[in-house]
N, C-alpha and C positions, 0 to 999 in steps of 0.2 A: 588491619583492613585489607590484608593481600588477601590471596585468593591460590588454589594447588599449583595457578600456571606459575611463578619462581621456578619450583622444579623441572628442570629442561623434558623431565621424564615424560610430562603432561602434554609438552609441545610433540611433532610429529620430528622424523630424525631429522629433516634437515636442519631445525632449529637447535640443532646440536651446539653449544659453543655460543651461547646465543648470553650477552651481561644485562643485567636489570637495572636501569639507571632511570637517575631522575631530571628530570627538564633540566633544573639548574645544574645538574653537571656536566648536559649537552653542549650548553649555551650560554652566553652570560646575559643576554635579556629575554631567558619566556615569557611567553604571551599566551595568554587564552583565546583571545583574538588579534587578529592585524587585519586593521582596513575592512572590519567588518562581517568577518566570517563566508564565504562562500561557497560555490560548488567549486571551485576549484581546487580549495583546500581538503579535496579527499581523493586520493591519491593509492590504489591497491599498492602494496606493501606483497610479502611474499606467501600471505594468506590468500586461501581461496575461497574470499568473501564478497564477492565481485554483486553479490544481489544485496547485501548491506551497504555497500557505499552508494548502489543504487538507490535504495531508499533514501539513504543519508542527503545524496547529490540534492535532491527534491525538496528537501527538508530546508537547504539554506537559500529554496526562493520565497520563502514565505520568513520574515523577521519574528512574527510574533509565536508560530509554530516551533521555530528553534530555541526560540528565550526559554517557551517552558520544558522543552526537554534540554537544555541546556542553560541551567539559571546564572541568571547575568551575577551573581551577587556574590562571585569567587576570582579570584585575581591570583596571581604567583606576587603581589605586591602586599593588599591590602589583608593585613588578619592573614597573610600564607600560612597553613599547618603540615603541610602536603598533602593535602585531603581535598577531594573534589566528588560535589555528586552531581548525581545527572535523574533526571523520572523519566521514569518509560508507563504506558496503558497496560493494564493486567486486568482482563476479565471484568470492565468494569469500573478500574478505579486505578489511581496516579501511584507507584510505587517509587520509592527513594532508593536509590544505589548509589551507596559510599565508596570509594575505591582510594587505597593511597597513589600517588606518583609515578613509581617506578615501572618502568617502561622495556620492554625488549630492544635490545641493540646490540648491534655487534660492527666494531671497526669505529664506536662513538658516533654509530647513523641509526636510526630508526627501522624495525627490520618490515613493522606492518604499517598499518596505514599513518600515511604523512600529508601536511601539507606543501604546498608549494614555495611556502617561505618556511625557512628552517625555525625560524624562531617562535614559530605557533603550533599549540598545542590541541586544541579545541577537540579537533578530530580523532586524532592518536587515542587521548583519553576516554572518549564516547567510546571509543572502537574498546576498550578495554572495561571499560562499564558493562556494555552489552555483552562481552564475552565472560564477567563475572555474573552476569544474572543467567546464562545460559549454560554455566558452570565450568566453563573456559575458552580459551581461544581456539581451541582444537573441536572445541563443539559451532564455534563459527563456521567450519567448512561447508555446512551442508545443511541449508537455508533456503527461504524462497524468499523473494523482496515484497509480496503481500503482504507475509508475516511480520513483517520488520514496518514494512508503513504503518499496521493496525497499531504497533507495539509503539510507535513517534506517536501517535495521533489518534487513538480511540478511532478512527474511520473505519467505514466498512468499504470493503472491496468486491470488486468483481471481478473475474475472468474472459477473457474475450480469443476466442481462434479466429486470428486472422482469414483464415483459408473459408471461415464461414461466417465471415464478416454481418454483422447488422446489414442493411442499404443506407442508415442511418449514421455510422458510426463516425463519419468525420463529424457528424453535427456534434454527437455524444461528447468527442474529445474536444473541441472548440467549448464546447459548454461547461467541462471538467476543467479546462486550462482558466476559464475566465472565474473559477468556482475554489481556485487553489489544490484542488485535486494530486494527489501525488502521485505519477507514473509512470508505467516501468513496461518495459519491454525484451521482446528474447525471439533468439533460433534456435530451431529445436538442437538439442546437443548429436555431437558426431558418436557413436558409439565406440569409436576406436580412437579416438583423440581428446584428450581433456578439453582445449580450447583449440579450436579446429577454425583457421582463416581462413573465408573463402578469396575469390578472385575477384569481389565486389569489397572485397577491405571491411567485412563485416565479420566477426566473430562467432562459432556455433556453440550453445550449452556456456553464455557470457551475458549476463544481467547488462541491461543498459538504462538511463533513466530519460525520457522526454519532457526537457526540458521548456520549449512553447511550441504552442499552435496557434497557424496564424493564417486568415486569408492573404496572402501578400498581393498590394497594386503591379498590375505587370501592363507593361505597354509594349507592344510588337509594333513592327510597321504597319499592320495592316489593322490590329483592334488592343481596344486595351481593355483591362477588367479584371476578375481579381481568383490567385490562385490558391489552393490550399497547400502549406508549408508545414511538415513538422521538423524542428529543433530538437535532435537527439545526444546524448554524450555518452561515451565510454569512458569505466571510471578507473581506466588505465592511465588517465589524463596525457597520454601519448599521439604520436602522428599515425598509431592505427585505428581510420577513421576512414568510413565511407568512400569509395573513390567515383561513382556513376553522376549521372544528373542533378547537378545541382549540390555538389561537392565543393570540396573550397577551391576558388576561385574558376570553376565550370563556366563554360561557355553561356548557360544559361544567365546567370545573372545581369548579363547585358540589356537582359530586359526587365531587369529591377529601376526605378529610377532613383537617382542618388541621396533622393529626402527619404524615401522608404526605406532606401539601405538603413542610413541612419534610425529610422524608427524602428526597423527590425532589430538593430544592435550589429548589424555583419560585420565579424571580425573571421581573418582566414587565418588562425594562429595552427600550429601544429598542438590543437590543445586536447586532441580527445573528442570534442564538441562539431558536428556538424548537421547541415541542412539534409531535408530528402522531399521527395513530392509525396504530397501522403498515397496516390498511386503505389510509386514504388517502396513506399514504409507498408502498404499492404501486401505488397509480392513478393518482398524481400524476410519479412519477421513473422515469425510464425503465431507470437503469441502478447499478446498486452495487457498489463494490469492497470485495475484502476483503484486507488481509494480516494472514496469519497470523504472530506469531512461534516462531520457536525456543526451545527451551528454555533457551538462554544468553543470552538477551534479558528474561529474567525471576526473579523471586526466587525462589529455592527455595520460599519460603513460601506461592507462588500454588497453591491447590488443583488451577486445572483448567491441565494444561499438555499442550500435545500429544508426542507421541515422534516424534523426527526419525531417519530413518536418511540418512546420504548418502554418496555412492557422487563421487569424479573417475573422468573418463574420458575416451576420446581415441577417438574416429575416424583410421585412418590406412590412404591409398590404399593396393589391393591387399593390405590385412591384415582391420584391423578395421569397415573402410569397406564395408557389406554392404548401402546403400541400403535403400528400405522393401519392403514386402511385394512390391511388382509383379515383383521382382528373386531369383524365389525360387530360383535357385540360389548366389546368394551373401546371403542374407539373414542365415541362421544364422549367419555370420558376426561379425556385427555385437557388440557388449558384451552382457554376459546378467545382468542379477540377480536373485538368488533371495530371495523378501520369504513368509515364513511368518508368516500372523495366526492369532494361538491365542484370543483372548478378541472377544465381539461388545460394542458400546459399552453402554453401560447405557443402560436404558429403552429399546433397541431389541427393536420390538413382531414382527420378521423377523430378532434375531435375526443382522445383519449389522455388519458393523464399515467404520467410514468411514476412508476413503485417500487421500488426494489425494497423486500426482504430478505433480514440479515437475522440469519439463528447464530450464536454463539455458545458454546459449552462456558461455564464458568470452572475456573478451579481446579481442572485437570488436570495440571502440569503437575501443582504442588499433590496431587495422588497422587501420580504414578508412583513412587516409592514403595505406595500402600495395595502395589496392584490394579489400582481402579484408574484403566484408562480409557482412550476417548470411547463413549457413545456412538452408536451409530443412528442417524439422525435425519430429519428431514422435514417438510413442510406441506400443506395444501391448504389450496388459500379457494372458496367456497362463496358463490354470489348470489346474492339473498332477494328474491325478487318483491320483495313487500318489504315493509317497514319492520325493525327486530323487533322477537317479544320474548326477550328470557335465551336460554341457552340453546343450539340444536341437540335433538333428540336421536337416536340410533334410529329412527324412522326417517329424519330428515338426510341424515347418511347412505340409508340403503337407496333411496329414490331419487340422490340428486349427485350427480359428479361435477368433480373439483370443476373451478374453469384456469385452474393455474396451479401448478404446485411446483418442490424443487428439484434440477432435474432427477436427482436420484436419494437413495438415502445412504450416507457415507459417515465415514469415523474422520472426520474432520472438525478441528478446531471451529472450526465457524462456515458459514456457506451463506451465499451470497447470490440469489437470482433479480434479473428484471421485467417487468412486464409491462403491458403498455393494455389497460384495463379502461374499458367508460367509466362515467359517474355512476356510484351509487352505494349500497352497502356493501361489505363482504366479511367473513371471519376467517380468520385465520388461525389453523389447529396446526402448532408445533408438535411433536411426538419422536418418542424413540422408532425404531425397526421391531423390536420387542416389548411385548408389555411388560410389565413389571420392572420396570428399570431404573435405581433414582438417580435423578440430577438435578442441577439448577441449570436455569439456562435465561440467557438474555436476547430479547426479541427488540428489534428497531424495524423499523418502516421508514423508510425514505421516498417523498414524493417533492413535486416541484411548486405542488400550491397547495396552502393551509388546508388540514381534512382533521377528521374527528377520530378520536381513537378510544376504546375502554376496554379492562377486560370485562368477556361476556360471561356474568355468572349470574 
């Protein structure tokens, strides 16, 4: 069940010297969990995987989202074999990774990721799961924590640059937080410095995950009302942490009142974990990821869930291989969906309804071996001023431009826009850069109130 990294040769040099051991010979009581699993139980180790523990961090506020990628139905007690698996999302669908025990250590310590009580293992092992499905630890270095949420949670993500912010976007993240969303944030990296500290005690080219968002009640002497707070961690779980407004123990908090404290959770630990104004979480981080979950990812009991519709499909040369717009005699070709929005989101002041389309490549990965790697890909999404009747035509193409499409067409795993559209019909035509090109590919629509979906054939 090992995997190439045993051989030190696999690790990079400083893992030189580095012994394989298993829990029970750390410890005399492993655990899989203590006290429940948390974000604090992930702890960067001397890997530089600082955008997976981000993801991870995310993953232990949601219980029912870590159960399935970390199945509760394995213990160091019960049936122990040394065998533990973990499922990760792949294109689609839940995959099994089996992994034995044996762990990197050196000096009888853990040399990558740990947690905070020595006698737990949950994390370590995950971190070694993921680094066997990605064909080692040394392929952990160089990661993005998008990819790592999709890979926990079937979600689809988006991208957000701060510097050209929505005017929307605390509501966006307030609505993600309350939606279980897992998210992650960044400074653009130093080009001369791996992990470059500024003078604000925030890290450059260093994954961090936001942990909540919150209006918090604030009372001044002169008015009270309520402020927008996010909750960030660095998953260094050390005292390099935020030092500006609203830092731990900041003069600000004064105007927190002491029932609030407790309802936000304020604790001023040197843990990694601190406050910021979302103000200065927009001046200060350059870049924010969001994934969204599906509705099978969460409890029916969750008030806010979004509506998924998804569509498979296939590019296939000389049929449905219609390449993008430049190509506009075989463009219509292409796959067609038909997505009718009937209701606009609540508290929308225009009245429009939010949509984000999510193309995904299926199956790529496992080609590359074979050569065949990612598509280059993209979307335009087409709004239909009458009732549908059958498929568009290369005549309804030449006469009518997109009213939305994605921003570009790119070799990317998956791509992820939002838009904020009125009611009524639209189709949506997925397609390669080039025609003739095959693939499969997976199409979801995410909106915030039930809408009709088919493909158009």
């Amino acid at each position: 069940h090992s995997f190439p990294t045993r051989r030190s040769s696999d690790l990079s040099k400083e893992a030189y010297g580095l012994e394989w051991k298993r829990p029970v010979e750390l410890v005399e009581n492993p655990s899989l969990f203590i006290g429940g699993g948390d974000r604090f139980d992930i702890n960067q180790g001397e890997l530089g995987d600082c955008w997976l523990l981000a993801a991870m961090a995310n993953l232990t506020i949601n219980k029912k989202l870590r159960a399935r990628v970390v199945p509760l139905d394995q213990s160091f007690s019960a049936e122990y074999a040394g065998i533990f698996h973990f499922k990760f999302w792949q294109y689609g669908e839940w995959v099994d990774v089996v992994i034995d025990d044996y762990l990197p250590t050196r000096h009888g310590k853990l040399v990558f990721m740990q947690s905070d009580s020595q006698d737990e293992f949950w994390s370590a092992l995950f971190e070694k799961a993921y680094a066997k499905m990605h064909g080692s630890y040394e392929a952990l270095k160089g990661g993005t924590t998008l990819e790592a949420m999709v890979d926990f949670t079937g979600g689809c993500t988006e991208m957000f640059t701060l510097a050209k912010a929505p005017r929307n976007l605390f509501n966006i993240l307030l609505k993600a937080y309350d939606r279980y969303s897992l998210m992650g944030c960044s400074l653009e990296p130093d080009p001369n410095v791996l992990e470059a500290k500024t003078s604000v005690g925030l890290v450059r080219g260093h994954a961090y995950s936001i942990t909540k968002v919150v209006k918090a009640r604030i009372e001044t002497p002169t008015k009270s009302g309520e402020f927008p707070l996010v909750r960030i961690r660095n998953p260094w779980g050390n005292e390099t942490e935020w030092n500006g407004a609203w830092s731990d123990g900041s003069a600000e908090w004064r105007f927190i009142p002491d029932d609030e404290k407790i309802n936000l959770g304020i604790n001023f630990e040197q843990d990694g974990e601190f406050w910021m104004s979302y103000r200065d979480f927009v001046k200060y981080f350059d870049t924010l990821e969001i994934c969204n979950l599906s509705p099978d990812s969460l409890d029916i009991a969750n008030n806010f869930q979004w509506e998924v519709a998804t569509f498979e499909g296939t590019w296939a040369a000389g049929d449905t291989a219609g390449g993008c717009r430049n190509n506009i005699s075989t463009f219509a070709s292409n796959p067609q969906y038909l997505i009718t929005l009937e209701d606009p989101d609540d508290e929308d002041e225009e009245e429009k309804c939010t949509v984000i389309v999510n193309l995904m490549q299926k199956g790529r990965r496992a080609m590359r071996d074979e050569g065949g790697d990612l598509l280059t890909v993209g979307f335009c999404v087409y709004h239909l001023s009458s009732s549908p009747s059958g498929r568009l035509d290369t005549d309804f193409f030449k006469y009518n431009a997109s009213c939305a499409r994605s921003k570009a067409f790119i070799n990317l795993r998956e791509l992820s826009n939002r838009f904020r559209l009125p009611p009524g019909n639209y189709v949506i035509v997925p397609s390669t850069f080039h025609p003739d090109q095959d693939g499969d590919f997976l199409l979801r629509v995410f909106t915030e109130k039930p809408k009709i979906g088919r493909a158009h054939v």
